[in-house]
RODO-2510 file (C-alpha; in nm, 4 decimals, decimal comma):
residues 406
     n   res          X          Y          Z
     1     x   -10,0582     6,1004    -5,3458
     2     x    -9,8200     6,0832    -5,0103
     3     x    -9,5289     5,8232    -5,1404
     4     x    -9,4118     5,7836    -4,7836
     5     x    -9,5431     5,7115    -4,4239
     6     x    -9,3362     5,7869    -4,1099
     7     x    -9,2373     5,4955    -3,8658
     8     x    -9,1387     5,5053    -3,4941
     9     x    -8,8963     5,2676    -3,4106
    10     x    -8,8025     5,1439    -3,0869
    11     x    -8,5235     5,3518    -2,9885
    12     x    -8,4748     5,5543    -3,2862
    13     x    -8,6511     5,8982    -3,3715
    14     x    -8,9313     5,9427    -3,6387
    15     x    -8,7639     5,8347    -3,9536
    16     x    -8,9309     5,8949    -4,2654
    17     x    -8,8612     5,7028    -4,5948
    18     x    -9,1334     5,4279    -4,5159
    19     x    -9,2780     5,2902    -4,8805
    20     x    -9,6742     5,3632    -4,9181
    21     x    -9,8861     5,0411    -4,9913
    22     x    -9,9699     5,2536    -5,3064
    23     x    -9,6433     5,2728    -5,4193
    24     x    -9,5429     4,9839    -5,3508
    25     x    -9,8165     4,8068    -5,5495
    26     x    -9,7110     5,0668    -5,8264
    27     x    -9,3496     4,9617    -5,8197
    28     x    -9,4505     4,6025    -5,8445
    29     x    -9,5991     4,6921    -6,1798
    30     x    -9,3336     4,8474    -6,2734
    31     x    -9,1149     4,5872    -6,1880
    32     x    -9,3361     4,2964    -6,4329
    33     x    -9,2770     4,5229    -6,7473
    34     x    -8,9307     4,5461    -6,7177
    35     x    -8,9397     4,1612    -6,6581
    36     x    -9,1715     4,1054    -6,9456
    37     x    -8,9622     4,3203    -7,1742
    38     x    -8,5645     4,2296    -7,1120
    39     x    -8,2916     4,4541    -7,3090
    40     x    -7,9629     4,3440    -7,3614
    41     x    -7,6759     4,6016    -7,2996
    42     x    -7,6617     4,9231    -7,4597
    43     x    -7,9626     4,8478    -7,5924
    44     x    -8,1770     4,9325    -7,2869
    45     x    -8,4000     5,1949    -7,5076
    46     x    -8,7672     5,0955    -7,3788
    47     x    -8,6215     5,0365    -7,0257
    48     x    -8,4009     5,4114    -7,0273
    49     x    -8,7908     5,5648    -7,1805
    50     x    -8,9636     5,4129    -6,9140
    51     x    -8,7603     5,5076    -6,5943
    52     x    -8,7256     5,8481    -6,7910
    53     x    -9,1001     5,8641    -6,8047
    54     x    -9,1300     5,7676    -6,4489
    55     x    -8,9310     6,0086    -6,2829
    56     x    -9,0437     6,3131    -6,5333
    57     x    -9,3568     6,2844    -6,3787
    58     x    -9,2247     6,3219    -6,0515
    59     x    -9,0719     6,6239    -6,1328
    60     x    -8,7769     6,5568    -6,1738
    61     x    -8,5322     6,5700    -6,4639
    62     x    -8,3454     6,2737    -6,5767
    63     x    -8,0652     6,3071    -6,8218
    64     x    -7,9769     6,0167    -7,0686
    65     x    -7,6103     5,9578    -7,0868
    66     x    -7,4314     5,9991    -7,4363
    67     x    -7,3894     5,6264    -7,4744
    68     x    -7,7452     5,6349    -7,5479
    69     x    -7,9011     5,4566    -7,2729
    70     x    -7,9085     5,4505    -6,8899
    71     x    -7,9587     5,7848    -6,7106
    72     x    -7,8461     6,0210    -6,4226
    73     x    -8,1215     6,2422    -6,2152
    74     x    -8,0668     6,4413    -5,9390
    75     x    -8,3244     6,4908    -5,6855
    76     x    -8,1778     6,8681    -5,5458
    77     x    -7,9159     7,0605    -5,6744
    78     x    -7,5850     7,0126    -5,5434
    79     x    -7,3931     7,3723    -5,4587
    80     x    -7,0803     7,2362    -5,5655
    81     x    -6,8975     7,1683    -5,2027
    82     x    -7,0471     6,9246    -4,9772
    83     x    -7,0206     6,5422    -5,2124
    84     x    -7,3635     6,3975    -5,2746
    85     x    -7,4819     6,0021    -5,2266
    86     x    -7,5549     5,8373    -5,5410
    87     x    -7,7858     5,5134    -5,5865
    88     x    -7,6795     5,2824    -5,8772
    89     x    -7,8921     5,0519    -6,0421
    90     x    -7,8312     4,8488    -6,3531
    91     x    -8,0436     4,7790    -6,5981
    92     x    -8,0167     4,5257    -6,8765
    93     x    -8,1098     4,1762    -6,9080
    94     x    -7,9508     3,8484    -7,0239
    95     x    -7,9095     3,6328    -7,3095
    96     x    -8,1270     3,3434    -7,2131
    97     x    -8,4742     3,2601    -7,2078
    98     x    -8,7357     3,2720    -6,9598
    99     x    -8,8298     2,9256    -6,8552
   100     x    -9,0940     2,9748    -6,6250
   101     x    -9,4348     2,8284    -6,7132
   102     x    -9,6633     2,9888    -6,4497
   103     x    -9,5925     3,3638    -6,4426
   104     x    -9,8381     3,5990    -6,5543
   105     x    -9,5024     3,8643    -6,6046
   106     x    -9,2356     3,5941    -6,7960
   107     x    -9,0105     3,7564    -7,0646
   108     x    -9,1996     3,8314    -7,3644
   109     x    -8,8718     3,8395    -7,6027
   110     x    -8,7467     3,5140    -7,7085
   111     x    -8,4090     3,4110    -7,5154
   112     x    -8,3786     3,7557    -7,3315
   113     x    -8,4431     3,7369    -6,9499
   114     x    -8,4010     3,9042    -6,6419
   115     x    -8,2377     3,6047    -6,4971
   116     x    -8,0186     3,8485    -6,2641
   117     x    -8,2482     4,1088    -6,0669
   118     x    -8,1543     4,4045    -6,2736
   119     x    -8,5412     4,4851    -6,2842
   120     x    -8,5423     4,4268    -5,9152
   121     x    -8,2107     4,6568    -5,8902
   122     x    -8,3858     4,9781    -6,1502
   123     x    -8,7321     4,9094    -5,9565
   124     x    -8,5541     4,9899    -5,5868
   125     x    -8,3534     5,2808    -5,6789
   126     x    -8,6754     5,4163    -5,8635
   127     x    -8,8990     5,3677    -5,5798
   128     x    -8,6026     5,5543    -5,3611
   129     x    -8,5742     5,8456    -5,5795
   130     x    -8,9435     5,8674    -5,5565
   131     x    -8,9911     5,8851    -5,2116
   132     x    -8,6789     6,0819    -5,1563
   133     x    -8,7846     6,3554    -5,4080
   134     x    -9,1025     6,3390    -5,1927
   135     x    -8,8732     6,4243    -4,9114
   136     x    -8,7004     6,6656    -5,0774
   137     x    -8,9795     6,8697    -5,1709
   138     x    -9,0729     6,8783    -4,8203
   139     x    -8,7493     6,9888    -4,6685
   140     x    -8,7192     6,6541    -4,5282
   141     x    -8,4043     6,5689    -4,6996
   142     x    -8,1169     6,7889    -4,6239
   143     x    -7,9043     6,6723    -4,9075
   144     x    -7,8781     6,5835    -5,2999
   145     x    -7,8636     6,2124    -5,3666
   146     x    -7,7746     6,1451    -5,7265
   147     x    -7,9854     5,8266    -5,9433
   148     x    -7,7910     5,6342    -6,1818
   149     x    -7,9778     5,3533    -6,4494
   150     x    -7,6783     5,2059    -6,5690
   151     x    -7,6781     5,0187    -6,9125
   152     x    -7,4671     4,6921    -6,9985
   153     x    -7,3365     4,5603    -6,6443
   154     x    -7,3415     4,2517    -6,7975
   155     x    -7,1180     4,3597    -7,1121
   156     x    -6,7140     4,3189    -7,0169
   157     x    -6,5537     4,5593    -6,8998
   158     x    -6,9219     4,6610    -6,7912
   159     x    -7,0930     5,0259    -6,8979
   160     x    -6,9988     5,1769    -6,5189
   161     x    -6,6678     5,2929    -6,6989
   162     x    -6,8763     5,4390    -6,9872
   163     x    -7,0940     5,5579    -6,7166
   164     x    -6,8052     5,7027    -6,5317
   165     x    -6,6518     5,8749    -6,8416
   166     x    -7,0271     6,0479    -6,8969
   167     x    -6,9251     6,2431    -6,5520
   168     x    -7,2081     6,0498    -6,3238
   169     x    -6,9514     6,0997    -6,0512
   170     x    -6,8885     6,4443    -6,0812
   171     x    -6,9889     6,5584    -5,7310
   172     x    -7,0221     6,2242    -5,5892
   173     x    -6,9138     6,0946    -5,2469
   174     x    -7,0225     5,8009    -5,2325
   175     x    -7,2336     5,5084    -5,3707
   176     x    -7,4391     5,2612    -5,2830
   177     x    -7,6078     4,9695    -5,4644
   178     x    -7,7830     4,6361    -5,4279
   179     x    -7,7725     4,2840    -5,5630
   180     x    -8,0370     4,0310    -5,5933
   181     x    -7,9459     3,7198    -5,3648
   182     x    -8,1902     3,4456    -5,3911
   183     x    -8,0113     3,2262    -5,0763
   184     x    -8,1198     3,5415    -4,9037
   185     x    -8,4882     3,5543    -4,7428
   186     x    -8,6701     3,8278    -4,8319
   187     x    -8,6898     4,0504    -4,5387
   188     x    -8,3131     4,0984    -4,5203
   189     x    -7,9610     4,1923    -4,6585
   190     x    -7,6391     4,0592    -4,6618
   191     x    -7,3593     4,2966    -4,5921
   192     x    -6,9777     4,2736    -4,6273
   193     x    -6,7205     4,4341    -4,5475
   194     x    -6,3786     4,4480    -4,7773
   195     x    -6,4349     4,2450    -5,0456
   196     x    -6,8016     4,0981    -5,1429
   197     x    -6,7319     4,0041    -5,5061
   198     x    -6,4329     3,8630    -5,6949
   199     x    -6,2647     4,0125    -5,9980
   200     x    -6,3586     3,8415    -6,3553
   201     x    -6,1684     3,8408    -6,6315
   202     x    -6,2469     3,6510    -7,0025
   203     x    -6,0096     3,4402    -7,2047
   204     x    -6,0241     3,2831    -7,5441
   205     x    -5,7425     3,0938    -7,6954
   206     x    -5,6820     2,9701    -8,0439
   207     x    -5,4219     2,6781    -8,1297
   208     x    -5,3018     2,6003    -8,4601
   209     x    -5,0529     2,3472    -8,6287
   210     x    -5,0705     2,1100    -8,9087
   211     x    -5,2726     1,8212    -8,8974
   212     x    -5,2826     1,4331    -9,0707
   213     x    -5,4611     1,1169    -9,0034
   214     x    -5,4927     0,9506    -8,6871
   215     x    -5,3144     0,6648    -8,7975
   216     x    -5,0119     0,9373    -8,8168
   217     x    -5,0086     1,1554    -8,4925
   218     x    -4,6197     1,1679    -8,4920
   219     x    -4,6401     1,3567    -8,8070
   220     x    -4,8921     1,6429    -8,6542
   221     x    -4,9206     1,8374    -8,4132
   222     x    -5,2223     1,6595    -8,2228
   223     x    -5,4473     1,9759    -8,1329
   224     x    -5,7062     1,7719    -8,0113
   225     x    -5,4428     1,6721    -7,7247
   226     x    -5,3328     1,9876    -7,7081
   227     x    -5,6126     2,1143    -7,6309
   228     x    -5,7044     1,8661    -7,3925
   229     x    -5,3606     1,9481    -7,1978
   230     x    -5,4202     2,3054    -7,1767
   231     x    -5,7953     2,2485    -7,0419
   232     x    -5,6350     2,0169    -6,7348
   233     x    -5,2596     2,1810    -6,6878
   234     x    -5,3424     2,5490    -6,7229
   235     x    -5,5932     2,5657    -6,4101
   236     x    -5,3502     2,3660    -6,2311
   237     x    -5,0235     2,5262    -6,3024
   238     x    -5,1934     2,8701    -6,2226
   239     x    -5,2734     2,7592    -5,8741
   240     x    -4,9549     2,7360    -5,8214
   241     x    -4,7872     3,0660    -5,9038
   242     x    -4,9856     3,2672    -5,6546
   243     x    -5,0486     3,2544    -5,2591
   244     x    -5,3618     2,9977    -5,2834
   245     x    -5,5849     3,2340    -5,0812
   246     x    -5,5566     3,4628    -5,3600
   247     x    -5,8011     3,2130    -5,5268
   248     x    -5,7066     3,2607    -5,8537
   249     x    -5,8860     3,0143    -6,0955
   250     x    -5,9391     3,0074    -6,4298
   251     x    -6,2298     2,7830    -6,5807
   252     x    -6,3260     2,6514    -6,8981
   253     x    -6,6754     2,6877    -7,0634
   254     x    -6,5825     2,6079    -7,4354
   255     x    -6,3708     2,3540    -7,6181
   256     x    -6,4097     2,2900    -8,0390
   257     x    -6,1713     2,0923    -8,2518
   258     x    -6,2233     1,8562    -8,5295
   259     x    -6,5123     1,7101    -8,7393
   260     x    -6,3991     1,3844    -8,7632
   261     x    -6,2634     1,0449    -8,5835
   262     x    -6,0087     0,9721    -8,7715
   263     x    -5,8740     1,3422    -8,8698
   264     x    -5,6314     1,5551    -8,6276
   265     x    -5,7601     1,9046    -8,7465
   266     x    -5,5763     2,2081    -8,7784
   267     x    -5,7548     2,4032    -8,5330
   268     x    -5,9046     2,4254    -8,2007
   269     x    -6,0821     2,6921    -7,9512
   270     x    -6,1199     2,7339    -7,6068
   271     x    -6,2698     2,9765    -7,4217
   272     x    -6,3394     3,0822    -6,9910
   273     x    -6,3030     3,2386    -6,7659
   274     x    -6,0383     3,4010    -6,4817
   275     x    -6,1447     3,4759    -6,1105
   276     x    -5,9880     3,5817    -5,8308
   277     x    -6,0888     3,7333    -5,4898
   278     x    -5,7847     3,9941    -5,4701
   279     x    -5,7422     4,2699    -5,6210
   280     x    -5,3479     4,2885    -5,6416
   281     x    -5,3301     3,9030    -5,8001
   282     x    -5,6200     4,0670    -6,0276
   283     x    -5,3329     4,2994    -6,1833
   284     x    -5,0869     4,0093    -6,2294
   285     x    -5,3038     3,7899    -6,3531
   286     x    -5,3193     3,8068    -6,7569
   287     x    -4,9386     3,7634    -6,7162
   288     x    -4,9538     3,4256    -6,5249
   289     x    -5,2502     3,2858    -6,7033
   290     x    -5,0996     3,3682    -7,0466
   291     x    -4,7477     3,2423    -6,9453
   292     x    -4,8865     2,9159    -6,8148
   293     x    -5,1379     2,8670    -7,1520
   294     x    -4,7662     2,9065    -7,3980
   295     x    -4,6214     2,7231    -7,2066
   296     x    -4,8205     2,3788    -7,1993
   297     x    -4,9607     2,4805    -7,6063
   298     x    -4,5750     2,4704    -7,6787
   299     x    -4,4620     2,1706    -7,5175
   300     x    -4,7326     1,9913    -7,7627
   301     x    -4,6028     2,2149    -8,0848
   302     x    -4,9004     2,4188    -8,1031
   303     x    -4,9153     2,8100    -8,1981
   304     x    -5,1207     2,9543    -7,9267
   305     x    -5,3094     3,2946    -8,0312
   306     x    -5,4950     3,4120    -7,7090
   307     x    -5,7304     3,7173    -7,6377
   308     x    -5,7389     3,8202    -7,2364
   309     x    -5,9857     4,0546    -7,2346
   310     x    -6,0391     4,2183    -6,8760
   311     x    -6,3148     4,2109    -6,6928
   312     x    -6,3616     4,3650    -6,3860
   313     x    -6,2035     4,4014    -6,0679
   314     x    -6,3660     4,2622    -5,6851
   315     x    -6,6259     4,5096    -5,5627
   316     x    -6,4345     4,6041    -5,2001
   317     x    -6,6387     4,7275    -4,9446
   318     x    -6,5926     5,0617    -4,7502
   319     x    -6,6074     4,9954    -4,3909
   320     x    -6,7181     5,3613    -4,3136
   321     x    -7,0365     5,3131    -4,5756
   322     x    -7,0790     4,9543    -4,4730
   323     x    -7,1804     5,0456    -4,1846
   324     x    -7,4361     5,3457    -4,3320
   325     x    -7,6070     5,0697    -4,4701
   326     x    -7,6122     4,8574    -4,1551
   327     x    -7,7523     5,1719    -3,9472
   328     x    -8,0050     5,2065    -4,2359
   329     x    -8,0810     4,8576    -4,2446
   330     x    -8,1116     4,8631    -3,8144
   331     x    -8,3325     5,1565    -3,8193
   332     x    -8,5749     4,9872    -4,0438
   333     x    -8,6407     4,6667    -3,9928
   334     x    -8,3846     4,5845    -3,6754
   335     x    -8,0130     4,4291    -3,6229
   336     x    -8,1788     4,1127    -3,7036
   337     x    -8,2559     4,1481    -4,0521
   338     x    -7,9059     4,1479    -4,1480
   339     x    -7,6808     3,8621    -4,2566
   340     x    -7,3053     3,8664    -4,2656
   341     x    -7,2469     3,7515    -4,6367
   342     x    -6,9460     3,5819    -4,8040
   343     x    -6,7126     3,6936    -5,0905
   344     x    -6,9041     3,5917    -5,4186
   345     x    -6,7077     3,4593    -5,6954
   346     x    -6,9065     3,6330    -5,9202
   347     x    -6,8153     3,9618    -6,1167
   348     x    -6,9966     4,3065    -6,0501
   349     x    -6,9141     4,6153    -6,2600
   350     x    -6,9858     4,8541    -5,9386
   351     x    -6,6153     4,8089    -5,8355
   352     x    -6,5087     5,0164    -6,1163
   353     x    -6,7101     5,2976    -5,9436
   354     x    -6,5234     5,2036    -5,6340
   355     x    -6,2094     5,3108    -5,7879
   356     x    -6,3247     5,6651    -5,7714
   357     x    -6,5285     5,7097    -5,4642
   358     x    -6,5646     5,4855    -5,1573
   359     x    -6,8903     5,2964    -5,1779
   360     x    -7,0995     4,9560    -5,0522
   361     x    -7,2888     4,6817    -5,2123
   362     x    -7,5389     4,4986    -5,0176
   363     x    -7,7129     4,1332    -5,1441
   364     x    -8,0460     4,2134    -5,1045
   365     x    -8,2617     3,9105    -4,9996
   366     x    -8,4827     3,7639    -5,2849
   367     x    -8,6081     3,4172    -5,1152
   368     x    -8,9321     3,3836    -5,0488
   369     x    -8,8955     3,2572    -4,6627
   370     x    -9,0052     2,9055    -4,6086
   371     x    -8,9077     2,8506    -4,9773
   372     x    -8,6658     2,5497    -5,0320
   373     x    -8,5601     2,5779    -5,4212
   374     x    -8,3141     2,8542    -5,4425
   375     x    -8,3813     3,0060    -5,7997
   376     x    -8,0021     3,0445    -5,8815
   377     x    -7,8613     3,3784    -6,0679
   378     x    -7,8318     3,3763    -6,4600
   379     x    -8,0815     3,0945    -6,4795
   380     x    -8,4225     3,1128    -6,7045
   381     x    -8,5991     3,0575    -6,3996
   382     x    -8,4828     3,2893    -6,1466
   383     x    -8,7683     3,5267    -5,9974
   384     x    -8,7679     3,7291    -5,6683
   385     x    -9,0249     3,7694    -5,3883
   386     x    -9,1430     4,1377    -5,4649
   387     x    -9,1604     4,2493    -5,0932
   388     x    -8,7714     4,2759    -5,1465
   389     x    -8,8554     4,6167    -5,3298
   390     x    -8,9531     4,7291    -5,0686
   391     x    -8,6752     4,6683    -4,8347
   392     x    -8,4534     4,7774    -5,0570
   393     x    -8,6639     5,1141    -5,1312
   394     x    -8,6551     5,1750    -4,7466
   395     x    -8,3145     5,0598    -4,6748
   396     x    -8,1909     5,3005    -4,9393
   397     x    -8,4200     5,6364    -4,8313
   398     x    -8,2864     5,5484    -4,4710
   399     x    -7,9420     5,6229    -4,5585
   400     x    -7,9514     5,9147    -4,7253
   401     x    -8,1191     6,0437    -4,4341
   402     x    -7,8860     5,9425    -4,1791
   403     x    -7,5893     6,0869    -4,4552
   404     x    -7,7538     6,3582    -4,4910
   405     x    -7,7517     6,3878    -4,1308
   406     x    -7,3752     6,3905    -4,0576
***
């Protein structure tokens, strides 16, 4: 079975890489039973077996990584000098349920989903490796290009640093990756360069102090007020310790205290989380945010316990691979099919990768064009028009070629 067909663009010699109706329909399939059966992180077993399956039958030999799940396969052998592209995808799902009502391929496990296009992400960088160990074979493909399944992106401080400590890097250049964008059409890509995702940190905070009646509050320590005070001053009393374009912000998702109206209780949690789009306030910022939580927890008497556990840094954009991608992108499918994309406030575990080697993200379009609800990330109804497998599939096999090229 050929897994590729040759195209001659205007202007550009034959490039090969072009995804096969066959495969294509293949990958699609692929695609619905990783949708239908969402794995939480480091618990990606089925998902690691399949993709392990997949590319065995290829011919090519995948290697689980000693956390257990997620894999590494390398289509050639590298000889040691010249660095070698890699393709990351991740590949677990979320804790949520699947609330569509018409789909065929909807999660089959009760409040697990692939609300964020990690099955999208695992079914591109398949379908590259597929076509490019077609390639390969061929003598089409003048250089190794490295695939890595990566488990738990959505687990702080996110599985790339287990990844990374399991050696996928070792003879890596560079790295590439994409990211499901559903204000994207399908069709095209969003590319950035410099930063294209924010860092995200998580913070939970207990306060404690002795309670009494309402009747009483000058007698307590009123936690519920307290913790009212640190939900309102905290956010705003950050803002104002760094330069504002730094955009540090931190943002509450939980608040408990108390059991009843007319009892102060002894206790109260909060938890959220901490963003910010540069990387240097990044590195200051558990000292701010936990200055400015002691701070307003004791001006109201309360003992403040808090937990900063980091997250992840902003994914930053090489300009030099940026632009592989956007002469990747321009041989396919033409300048026009990319988008100039803004910095995301949401958190990506690829940066950590970036700390290594120099590297790109691109938001690959999801939308279905014409379509007017935008299916948001991380909710139990997000899907993705499938013809974005195929752009990313292509986009991908077109820049290994033109690295391999240089």
């Amino acid at each position: 079975m050929s897994l590729e067909s040759e195209v001659d663009l205007p202007g550009e010699a034959m490039l090969p890489g072009v995804l096969s109706e066959e495969l294509h329909a293949e990958l699609v399939v692929f695609r619905r039973d990783l949708h239908m059966h969402p794995e939480l992180g480091n618990q990606e077993f089925r998902t690691t077996a399949a993709i392990k399956e997949r590319l065995e039958r290829a011919g090519l030999k995948p290697r689980v990584l000693a956390v257990g799940t997620g894999l590494v396969c390398d289509i050639g052998e590298w000889d040691g000098e010249r660095p070698m592209l890699a393709l990351r995808a991740d590949i677990d799902g979320l804790p949520i349920p699947d609330t569509k009502t018409e789909c065929s391929y909807r999660s089959t496990v009760p409040d697990r989903a692939h609300a964020c296009g990690h099955d999208v992400h695992t079914t591109v960088v398949l379908g590259a490796g597929l076509v490019l160990a077609d390639l390969y074979k061929r003598g089409l493909l003048a250089r190794p290009v490295r695939l890595l399944f990566q488990p738990a992106e959505e687990v702080l401080p996110g599985g790339a640093a287990d990844a990374i400590d399991c050696g996928v890097l070792d003879g890596v250049g560079k790295i590439l990756a994409v990211h499901c964008d559903p204000r994207v059409d399908a069709g095209k890509v969003g590319l950035r360069t410099g930063a294209i995702t924010s860092a995200c940190d998580r913070l939970e905070i207990s306060l404690d102090g002795p309670g009494g009646h309402t009747a009483r509050p000058h007698l307590t320590t009123d936690l519920v007020t307290a913790a009212a005070r640190v939900v309102t001053d905290v956010p705003a009393i950050v803002g104002r310790r760094v330069d504002t374009r730094a955009g540090l912000a931190v943002t509450w998702g939980r608040i408990e205290s108390g059991h009843a109206p007319n009892v102060i209780p002894q206790h109260a949690e909060l938890s959220g989380t901490v963003r910010c789009l540069d990387l240097d306030t990044w590195r200051q910022a558990p000292d701010i945010v936990v200055a400015a939580i002691d701070e307003v927890a004791n001006l109201h008497r309360a003992k403040s316990e808090i937990n900063y556990v980091r997250g992840v840094p902003p994914v930053v954009n090489d300009a030099d691979v940026t632009e592989l991608l956007r002469d990747a992108m321009t041989a396919r499918r033409g300048a026009d099919s990319i988008e100039n994309t803004e910095q995301s406030l949401g958190g990506e575990d690829f940066s950590w990768y970036l700390q290594h080697v120099p590297g790109a993200m691109a938001r690959l379009g999801v939308r279905t064009p014409g379509e007017r609800t935008v299916r948001d990330l991380h909710q139990g109804d997000f899907d993705a028009d499938e013809s974005a497998i195929t752009v990313g599939v292509e986009m991908f096999t077109a820049a290994a070629l033109l690295d391999a090229a240089q």
